[in-house]
C-alpha positions in Angstrom: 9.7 16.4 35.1 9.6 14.0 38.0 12.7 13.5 40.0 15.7 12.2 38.1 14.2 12.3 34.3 17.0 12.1 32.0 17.7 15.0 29.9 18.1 14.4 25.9 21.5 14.4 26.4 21.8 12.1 28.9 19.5 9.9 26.5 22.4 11.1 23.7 25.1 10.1 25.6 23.6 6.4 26.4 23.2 5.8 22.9 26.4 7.2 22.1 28.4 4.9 24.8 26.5 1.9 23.1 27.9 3.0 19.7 31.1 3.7 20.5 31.6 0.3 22.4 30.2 -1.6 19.2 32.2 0.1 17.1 35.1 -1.5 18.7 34.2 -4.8 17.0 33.6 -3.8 13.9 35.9 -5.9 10.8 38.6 -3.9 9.0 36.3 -3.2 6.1 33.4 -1.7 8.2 30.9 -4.2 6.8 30.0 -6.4 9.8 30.5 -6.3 14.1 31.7 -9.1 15.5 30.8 -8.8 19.1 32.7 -11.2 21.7 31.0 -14.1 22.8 30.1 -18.0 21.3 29.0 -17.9 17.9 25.8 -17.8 17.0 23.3 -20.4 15.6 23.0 -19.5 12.4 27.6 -18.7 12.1 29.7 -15.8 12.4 28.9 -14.5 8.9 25.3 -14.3 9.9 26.8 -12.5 13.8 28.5 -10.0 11.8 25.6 -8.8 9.4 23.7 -9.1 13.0 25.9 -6.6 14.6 26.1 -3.9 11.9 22.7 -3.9 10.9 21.5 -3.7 14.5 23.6 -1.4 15.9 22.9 1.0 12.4 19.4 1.2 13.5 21.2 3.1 16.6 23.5 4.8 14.3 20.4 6.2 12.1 18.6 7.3 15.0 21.5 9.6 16.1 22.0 10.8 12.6 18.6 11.8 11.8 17.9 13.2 15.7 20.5 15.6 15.1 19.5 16.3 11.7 23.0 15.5 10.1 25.1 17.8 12.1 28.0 17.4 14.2 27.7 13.1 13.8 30.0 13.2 10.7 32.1 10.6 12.3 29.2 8.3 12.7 28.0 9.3 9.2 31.3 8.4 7.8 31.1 4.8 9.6 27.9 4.2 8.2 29.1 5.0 4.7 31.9 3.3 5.0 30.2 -0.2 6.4 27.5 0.4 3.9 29.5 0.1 0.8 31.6 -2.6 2.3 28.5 -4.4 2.6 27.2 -4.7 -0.4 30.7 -5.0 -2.0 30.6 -8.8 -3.4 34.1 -8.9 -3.3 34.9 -7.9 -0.1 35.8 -10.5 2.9 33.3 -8.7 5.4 30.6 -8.4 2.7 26.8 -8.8 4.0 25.2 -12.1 3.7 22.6 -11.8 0.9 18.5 -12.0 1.6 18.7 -15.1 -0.9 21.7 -16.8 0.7 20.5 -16.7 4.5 16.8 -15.6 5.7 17.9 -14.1 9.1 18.8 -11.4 6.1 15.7 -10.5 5.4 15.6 -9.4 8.9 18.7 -6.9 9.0 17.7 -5.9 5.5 14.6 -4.1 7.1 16.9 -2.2 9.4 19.2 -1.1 6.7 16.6 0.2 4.5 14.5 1.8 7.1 18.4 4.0 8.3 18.8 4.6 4.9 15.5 6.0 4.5 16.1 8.1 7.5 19.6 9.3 6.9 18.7 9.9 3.1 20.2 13.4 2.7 23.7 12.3 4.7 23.8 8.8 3.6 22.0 7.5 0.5 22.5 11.1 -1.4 26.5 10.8 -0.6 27.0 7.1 -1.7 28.8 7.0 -5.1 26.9 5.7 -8.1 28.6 2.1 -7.8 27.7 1.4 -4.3 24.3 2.5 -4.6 23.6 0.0 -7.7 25.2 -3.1 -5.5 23.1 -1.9 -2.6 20.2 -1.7 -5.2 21.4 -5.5 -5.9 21.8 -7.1 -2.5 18.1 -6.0 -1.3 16.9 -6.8 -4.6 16.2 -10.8 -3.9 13.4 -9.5 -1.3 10.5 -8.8 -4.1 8.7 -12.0 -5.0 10.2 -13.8 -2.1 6.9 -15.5 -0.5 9.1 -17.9 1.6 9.0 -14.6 4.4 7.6 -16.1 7.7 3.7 -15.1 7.7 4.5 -13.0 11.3 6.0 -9.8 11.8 8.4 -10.6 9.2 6.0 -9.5 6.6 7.1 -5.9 7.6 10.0 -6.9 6.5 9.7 -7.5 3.1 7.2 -4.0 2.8 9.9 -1.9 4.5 12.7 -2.9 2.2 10.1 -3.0 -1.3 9.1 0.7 -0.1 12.7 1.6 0.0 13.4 0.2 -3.6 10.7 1.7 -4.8 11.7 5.3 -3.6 15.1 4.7 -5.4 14.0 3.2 -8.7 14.6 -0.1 -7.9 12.4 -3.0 -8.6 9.7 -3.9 -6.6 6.4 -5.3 -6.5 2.8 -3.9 -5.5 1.4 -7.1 -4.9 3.8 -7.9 -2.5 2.9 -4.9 -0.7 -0.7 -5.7 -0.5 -0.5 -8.9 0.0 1.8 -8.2 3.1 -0.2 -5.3 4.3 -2.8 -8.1 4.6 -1.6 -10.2 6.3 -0.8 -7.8 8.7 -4.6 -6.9 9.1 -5.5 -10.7 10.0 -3.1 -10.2 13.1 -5.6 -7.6 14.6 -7.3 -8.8 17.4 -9.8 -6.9 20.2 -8.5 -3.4 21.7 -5.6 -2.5 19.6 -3.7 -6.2 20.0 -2.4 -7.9 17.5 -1.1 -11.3 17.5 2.6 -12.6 15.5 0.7 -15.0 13.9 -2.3 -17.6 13.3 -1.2 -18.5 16.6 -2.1 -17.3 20.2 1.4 -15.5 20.1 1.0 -12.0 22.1 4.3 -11.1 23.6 6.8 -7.8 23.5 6.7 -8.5 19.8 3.1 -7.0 19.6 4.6 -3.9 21.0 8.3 -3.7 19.5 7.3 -5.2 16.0 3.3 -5.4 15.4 2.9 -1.3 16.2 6.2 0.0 15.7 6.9 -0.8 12.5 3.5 0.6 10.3 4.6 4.0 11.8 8.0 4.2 11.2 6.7 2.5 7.7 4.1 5.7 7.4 7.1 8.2 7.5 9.2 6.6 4.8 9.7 8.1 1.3 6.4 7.4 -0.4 5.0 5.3 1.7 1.6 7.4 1.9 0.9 6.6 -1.6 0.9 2.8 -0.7 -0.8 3.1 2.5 -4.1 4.4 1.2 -5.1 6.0 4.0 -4.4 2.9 6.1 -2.6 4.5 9.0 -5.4 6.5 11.1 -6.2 3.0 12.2 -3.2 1.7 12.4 -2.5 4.4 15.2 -5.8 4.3 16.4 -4.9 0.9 17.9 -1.8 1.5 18.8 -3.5 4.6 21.0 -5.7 1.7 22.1 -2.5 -0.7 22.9 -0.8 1.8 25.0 -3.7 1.4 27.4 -2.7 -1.7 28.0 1.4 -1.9 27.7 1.4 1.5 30.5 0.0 -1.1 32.8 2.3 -3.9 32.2 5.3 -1.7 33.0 6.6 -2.5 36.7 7.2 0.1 39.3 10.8 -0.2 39.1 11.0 -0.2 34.8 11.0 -3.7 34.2 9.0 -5.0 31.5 6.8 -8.4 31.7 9.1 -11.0 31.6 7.5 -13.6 29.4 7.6 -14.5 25.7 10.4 -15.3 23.4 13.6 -12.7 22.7 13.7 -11.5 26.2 17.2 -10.8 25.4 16.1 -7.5 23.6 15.2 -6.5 26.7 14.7 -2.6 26.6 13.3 -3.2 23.1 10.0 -3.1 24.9 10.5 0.5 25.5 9.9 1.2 21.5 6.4 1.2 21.5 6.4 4.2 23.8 8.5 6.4 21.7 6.7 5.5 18.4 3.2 6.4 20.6 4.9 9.6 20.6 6.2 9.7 17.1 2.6 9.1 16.0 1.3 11.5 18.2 -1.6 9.7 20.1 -4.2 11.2 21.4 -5.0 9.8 24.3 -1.3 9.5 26.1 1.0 12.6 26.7 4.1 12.6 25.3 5.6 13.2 29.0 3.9 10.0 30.3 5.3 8.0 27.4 8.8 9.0 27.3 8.8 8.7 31.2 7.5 4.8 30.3 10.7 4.5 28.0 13.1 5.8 30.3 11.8 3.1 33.2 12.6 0.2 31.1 15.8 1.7 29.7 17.0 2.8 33.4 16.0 -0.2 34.7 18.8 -2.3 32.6 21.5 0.3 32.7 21.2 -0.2 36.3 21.4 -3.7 36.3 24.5 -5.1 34.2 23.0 -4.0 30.3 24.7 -3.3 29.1 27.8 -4.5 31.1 31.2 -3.2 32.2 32.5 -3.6 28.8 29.4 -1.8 27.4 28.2 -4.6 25.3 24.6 -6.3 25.5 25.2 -9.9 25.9 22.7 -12.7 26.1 20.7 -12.1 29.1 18.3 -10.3 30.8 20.6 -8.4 33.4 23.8 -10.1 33.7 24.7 -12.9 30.7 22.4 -15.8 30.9 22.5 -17.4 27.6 19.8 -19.5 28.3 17.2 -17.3 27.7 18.1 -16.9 24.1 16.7 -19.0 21.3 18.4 -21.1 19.5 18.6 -18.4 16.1 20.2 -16.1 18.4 24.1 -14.6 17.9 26.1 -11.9 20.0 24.9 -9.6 18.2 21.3 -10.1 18.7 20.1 -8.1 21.8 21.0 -5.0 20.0 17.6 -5.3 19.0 17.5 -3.2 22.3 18.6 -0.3 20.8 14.4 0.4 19.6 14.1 1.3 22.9 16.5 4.6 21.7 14.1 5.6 19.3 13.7 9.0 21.2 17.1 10.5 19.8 15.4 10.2 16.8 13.5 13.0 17.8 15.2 16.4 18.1 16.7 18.7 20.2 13.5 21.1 20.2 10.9 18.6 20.3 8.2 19.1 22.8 8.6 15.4 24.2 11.7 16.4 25.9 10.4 19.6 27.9 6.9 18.0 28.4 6.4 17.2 31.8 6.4 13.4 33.1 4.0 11.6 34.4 3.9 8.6 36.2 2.9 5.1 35.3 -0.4 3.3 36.3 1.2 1.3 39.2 2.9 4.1 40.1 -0.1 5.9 41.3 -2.0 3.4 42.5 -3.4 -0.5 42.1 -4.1 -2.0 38.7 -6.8 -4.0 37.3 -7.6 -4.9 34.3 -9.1 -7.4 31.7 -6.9 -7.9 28.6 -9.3 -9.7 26.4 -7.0 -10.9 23.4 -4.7 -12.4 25.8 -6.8 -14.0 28.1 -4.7 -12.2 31.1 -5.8 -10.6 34.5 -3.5 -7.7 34.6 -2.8 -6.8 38.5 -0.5 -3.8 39.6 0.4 -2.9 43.2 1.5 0.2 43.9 3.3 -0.9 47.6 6.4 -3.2 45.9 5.4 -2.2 42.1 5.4 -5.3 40.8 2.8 -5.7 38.1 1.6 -10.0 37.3 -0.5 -11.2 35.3 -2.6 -14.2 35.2 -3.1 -16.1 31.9 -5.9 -18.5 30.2 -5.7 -17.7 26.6 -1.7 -17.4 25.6 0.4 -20.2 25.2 2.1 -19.7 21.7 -0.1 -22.2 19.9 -3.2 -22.8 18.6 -6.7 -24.1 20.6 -6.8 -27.7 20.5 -3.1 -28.0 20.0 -0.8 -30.8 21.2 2.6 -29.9 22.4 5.0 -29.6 25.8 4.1 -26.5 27.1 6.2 -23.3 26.5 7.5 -21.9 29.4 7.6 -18.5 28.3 3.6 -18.5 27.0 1.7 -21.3 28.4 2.6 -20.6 32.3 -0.8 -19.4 34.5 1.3 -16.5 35.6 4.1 -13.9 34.3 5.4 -10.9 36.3 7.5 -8.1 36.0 9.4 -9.3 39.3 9.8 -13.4 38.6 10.9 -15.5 35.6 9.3 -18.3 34.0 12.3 -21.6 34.6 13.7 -21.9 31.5 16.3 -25.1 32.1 15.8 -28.1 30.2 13.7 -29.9 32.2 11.5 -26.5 32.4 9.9 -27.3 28.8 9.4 -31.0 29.7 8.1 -30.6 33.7 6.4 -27.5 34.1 6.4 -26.6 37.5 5.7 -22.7 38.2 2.9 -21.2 37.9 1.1 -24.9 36.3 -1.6 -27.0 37.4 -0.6 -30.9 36.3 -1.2 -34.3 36.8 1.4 -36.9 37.3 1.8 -40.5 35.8 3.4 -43.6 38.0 6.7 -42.2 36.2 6.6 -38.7 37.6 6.1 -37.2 34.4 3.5 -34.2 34.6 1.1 -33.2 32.1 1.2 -29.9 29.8 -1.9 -27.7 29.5 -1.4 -26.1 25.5 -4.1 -25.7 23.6 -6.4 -24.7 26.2 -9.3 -22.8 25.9 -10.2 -19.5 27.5 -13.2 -18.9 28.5 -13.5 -15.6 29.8 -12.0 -12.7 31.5 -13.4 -10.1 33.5 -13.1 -7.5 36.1 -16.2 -6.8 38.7 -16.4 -5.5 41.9 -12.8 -5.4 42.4 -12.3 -8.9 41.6 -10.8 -10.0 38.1 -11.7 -13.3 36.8 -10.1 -15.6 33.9 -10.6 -18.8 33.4 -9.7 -21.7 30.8 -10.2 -25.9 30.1 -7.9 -28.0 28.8 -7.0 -31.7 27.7 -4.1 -32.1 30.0 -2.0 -34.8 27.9 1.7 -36.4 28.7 4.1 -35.6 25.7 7.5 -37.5 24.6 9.1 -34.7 22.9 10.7 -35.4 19.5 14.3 -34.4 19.2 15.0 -31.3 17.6 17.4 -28.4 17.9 14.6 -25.5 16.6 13.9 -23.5 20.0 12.0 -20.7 18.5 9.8 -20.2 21.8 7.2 -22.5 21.1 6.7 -25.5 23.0 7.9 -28.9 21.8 6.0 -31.5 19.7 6.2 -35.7 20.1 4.4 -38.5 21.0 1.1 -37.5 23.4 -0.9 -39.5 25.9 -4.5 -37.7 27.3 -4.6 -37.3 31.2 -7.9 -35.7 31.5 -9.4 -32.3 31.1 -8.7 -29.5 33.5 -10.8 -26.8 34.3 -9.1 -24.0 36.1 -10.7 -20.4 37.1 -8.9 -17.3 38.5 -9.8 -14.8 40.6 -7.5 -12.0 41.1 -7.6 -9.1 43.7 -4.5 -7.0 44.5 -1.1 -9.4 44.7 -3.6 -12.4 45.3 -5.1 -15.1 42.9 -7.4 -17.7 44.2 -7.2 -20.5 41.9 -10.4 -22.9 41.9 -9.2 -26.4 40.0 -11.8 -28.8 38.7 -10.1 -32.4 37.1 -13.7 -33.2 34.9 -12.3 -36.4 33.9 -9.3 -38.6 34.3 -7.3 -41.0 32.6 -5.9 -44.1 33.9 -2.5 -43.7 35.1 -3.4 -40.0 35.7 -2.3 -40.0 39.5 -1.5 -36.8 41.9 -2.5 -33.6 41.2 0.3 -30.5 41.6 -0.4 -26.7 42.1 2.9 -24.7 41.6 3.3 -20.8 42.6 5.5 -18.3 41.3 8.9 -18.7 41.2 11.4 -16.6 42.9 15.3 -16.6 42.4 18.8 -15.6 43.4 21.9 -16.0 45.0 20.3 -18.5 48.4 16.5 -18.1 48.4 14.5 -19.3 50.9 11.7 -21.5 51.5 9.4 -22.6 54.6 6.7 -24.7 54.6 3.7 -25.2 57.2 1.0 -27.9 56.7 -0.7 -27.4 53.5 0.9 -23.5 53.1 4.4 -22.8 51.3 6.7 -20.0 51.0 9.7 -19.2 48.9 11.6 -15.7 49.7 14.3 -13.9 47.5 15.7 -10.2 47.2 12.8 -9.3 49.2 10.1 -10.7 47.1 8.1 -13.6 48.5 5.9 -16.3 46.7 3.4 -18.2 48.7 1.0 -20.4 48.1 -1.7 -22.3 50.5 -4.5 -25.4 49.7 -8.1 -24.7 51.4 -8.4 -28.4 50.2 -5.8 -30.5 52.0 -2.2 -31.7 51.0 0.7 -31.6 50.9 3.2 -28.5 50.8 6.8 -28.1 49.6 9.4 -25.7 48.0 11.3 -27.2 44.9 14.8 -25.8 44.0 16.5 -25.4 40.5 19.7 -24.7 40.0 20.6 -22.3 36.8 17.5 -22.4 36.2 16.3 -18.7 36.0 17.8 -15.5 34.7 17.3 -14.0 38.1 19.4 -16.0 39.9 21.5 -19.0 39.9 18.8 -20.8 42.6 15.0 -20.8 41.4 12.6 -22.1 44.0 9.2 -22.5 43.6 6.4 -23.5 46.4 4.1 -26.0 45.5 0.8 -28.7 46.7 0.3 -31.7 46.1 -3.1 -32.2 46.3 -3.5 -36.1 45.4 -5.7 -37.4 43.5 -8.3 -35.2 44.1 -10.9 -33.5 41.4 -11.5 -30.0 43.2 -8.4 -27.9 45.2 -8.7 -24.5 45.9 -5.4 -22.8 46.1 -4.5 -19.4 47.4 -1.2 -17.7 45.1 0.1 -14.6 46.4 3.7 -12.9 45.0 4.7 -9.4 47.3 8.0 -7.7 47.1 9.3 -4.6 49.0 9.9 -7.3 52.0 6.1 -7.7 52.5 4.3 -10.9 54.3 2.6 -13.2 51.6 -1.3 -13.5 52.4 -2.9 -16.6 51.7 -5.8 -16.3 54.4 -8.9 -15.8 52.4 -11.9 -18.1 53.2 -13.3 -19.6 50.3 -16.8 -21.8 49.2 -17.2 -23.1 45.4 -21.0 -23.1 44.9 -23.6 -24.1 42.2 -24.2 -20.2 41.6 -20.4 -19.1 41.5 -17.4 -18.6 43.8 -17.4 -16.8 47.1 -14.5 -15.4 48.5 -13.5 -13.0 51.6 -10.4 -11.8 50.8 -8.1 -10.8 53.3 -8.5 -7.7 53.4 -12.3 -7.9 54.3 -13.5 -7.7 50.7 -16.4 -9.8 50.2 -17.0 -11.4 46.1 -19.2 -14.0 44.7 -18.1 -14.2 41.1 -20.0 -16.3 38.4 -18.1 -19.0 36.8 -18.7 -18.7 32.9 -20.3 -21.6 31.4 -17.4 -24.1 29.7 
């Protein structure tokens, strides 16, 4: 193992200290967990269902890990909440699947536990409560009102459950579901939560985890018709990719909605391992999990209390939608899917090995995407640069989503997620400005490429910038925000990436009138009192040791914008930023270092007819073809 791997019991006894604190909330009857905090959008009687069925997913994976014995207390809980739940008399009864559809949801979780636990928990359930169980999942089948996302595994977890206990259920449903799932797939094992260009932790955590803890249910490989080879064929394929988007230090890519599930991402490690893989050890995997899970533990999550509030460390309830309740980010607990496996599994005496960016650099295309993935081993930090995800569709007309449509995500900064962040971007964005300040949004681009030669990754992507008035609404389900749109002109933008450096070649092809200066924003950094410095046409922003610069090769002006509360990182964002005019070609340097190094923004760069040539500054020379629009 490498130094300080935790043991299966010190994995145990994590899991166990996030029971036992939840457990402390739970209603007289058992039936729901009411965890302290505001309530939730969607009520308390939605919280509660929240809480229980979340935190069982926990409970089951103890229960089964230890194959029943010496968790009879925990079993016992689990009854108990079980059969208060689907007692339709009692005052902390579950909310139905047809009364509510975040139900459908914890329904899922239930039936996937009491598949697990069947011998300790299903088997001992008196005849009564297993009928009204029978009952309360029964509104599931026929339902075609399920989101057509990752909730479609939903719906085919809970029908596979029925059907293993004689209860009703419907093979077209299945199919159809199973479907569905299929026109997700997308190039080298991705998937996307959608007909949209949604990739996110949900790919990982929903998209690959759920068809094989699905394969392992009771007759599930009668329905899946030989089905799951592939289905863990890509997720093989997958893990390529997510080992690479792991930081140094265990944190996970901080973009895309539900961040507050934080160590969920850890999930798709352990089910690699569950499924076996072929082409990832078990030791490298579960050393994978137990980075992201450290990596919160460490850092406030859960907190004093030992309760997983809204946030990413600490409580910032910003970063939650607006569907989310206290009891949400227990969706974390996925990331504990290793107790699941037992005591004399190989996966805990395997030895560990080390991540991608733990060993050295990283780069890498990511096709489905449309990101640049670049690692550095010196601070860890892992970024990415993106052309092709922005949660919507190409050709699309809305704000842009701060946590999709940004040009860069890292595993060390945090898209602004304020108000005025969905309305203004300002990190990582290329915009134009009207005479009223307001700056143009870039979803609905489209990517043209990306590639990695000669040491040089490329990704690159045009747009109809457009101004949008957004429309009132109080739906925040990560996706950007719809109104009244104005075009600004088209953008062109291509990346180059090497190392902790992008070189970002803009192009404005056309422009509206009334489409005045042109802005270039870097990556933001945040904390307690960050701080900025700015020289000429170079800017730098500087907090917690990790430094954001960014410098024009093509004249203007430089400056360092604050936000307060802005950031999950830190009560003070700032970001540095050009503005470059109204110019129709800037090339801007973009570097992000942590472990206290100097930014470098000193390559020397000449946009030709044949391509982009760069020296980089570290003596590399590139000339990289622009692909054709």
């Amino acid at each position: 193992m490498l130094a300080g791997e935790w043991s299966r019991a010190e994995w145990v006894a994590h899991a166990d200290a996030l029971l036992d604190a939840a457990r402390r909330y739970a209603t007289p009857g058992g039936g729901r967990i009411l965890f302290p905090g505001a309530e939730g959008g969607y009520g308390r009687d939605v919280d509660g269902l929240e809480g229980f069925a979340r935190t069982l997913l926990l409970a089951g994976f103890r229960i089964a890990g230890e194959r029943g014995v010496g968790v009879d207390d925990l079993i016992a809980f689990v009854r108990r909440g079980i059969a208060t739940g689907v007692d339709p008399g009692a005052p902390d009864r579950w909310v139905r699947p047809d009364e509510h559809g975040q139900a459908k949801v914890e329904a899922a979780s239930i039936a996937l536990v009491l598949d697990l636990t069947r011998p300790w928990v299903w088997d001992a359930l008196d005849a009564v409560t297993r009928r009204r169980a029978i009952e309360w999942f029964a509104p599931v089948v026929g339902d075609d009102t399920y989101p057509r996302t990752n909730w479609v595994w939903f719906r085919i977890v809970v029908e596979t459950f029925l059907r293993s206990v004689g209860g009703p259920w419907s093979p077209a449903d299945i199919a159809a579901d199973l479907a569905r799932h299929d026109s997700f797939v997308r190039e080298d094992g991705w998937l996307s939560d959608g007909d949209e260009r949604s990739y996110d932790h949900y790919v990982g955590w929903a998209l690959h985890v759920y068809p094989v803890l699905w394969s392992r249910m009771t007759g599930a490989a009668e329905l899946a018709g030989g089905r799951t080879a592939g289905d863990v064929a890509r997720l093989d394929r997958f893990l390529d990719d997510a080992l690479a988007l792991v930081g140094g230090d265990g944190s996970p890519l901080i973009q895309g909605r539900s961040l507050i599930y934080r160590f969920a991402a850890a999930a798709v490690f352990w089910v690699g391992v569950i499924a076996e893989v072929p082409s990832h050890s078990p030791g490298r995997l579960r050393h994978a999990a137990e980075l992201i899970v450290r990596h919160f533990a460490e850092r406030g999550a859960p907190d004093a209390d030992g309760i997983l509030t809204m946030g990413w460390h600490g409580e910032w309830r910003a970063l939650a939608q607006s569907y989310s309740g206290p009891g949400s980010p227990y969706w974390a607990v996925k990331g504990l899917l290793g107790v699941l496996l037992p005591a004399d599994h190989p996966v805990w005496t395997t030895p560990a090995e080390p991540l991608p960016v733990e060993t050295g650099d990283v780069l890498r295309a990511v096709t489905s995407p449309g990101w640049i993935v670049s690692g550095t081993a010196a601070d860890g930090i892992v970024r990415v640069v993106n052309h092709g995800t922005d949660h919507s569709r190409a050709g699309a007309v809305s704000t842009d989503s701060p946590l999709y449509a940004r040009i860069g995500y890292s595993t060390a900064t945090a898209p602004l997620l304020d108000a005025q962040a969905w309305r203004d971007p300002l990190e990582q964005s290329v915009t134009m400005t009207d005479a009223d300040g307001r700056r143009t949004h870039r979803s609905g681009m489209r990517l043209l490429g990306t590639r990695v030669d000669d040491g040089v990754g490329s990704v690159s992507a045009v747009w109809d910038a457009h101004w949008v008035e957004p429309a009132p609404t109080t739906h925040a389900h990560g996706s950007g925000l719809t109104g009244v749109a104005r075009r600004a002109g088209r953008i062109r933008v291509d990346s180059f990436v090497r190392g902790s450096i992008e070189v970002r070649v803009v192009r404005v092809e056309d422009r509206a009138e009334g489409a005045l200066r042109l802005r270039v924003g870097g990556w933001a950094v945040a904390g307690d009192d960050p701080t900025g410095h700015v020289s000429g046409a170079a800017a730098e922003a500087s907090s917690g040791g990790v430094t954001s610069g960014i410098r024009s090769l093509t004249g203007g002006i430089a400056g360092v914008v604050r936000r307060e509360d802005a950031s999950p990182l830190g009560v003070l964002a700032a970001v540095p930023v050009i503005d470059l005019g109204s110019c129709d070609l800037a090339v801007v340097v973009v570097d992000l270092r942590g472990a206290g190094a100097p930014v470098r923004t000193d390559a020397v760069v000449e946009v030709g007819a044949d391509g982009v040539s760069i020296t980089w500054p570290d003596g590399h020379r590139s000339l990289t073809r622009s692909p054709a629009a």
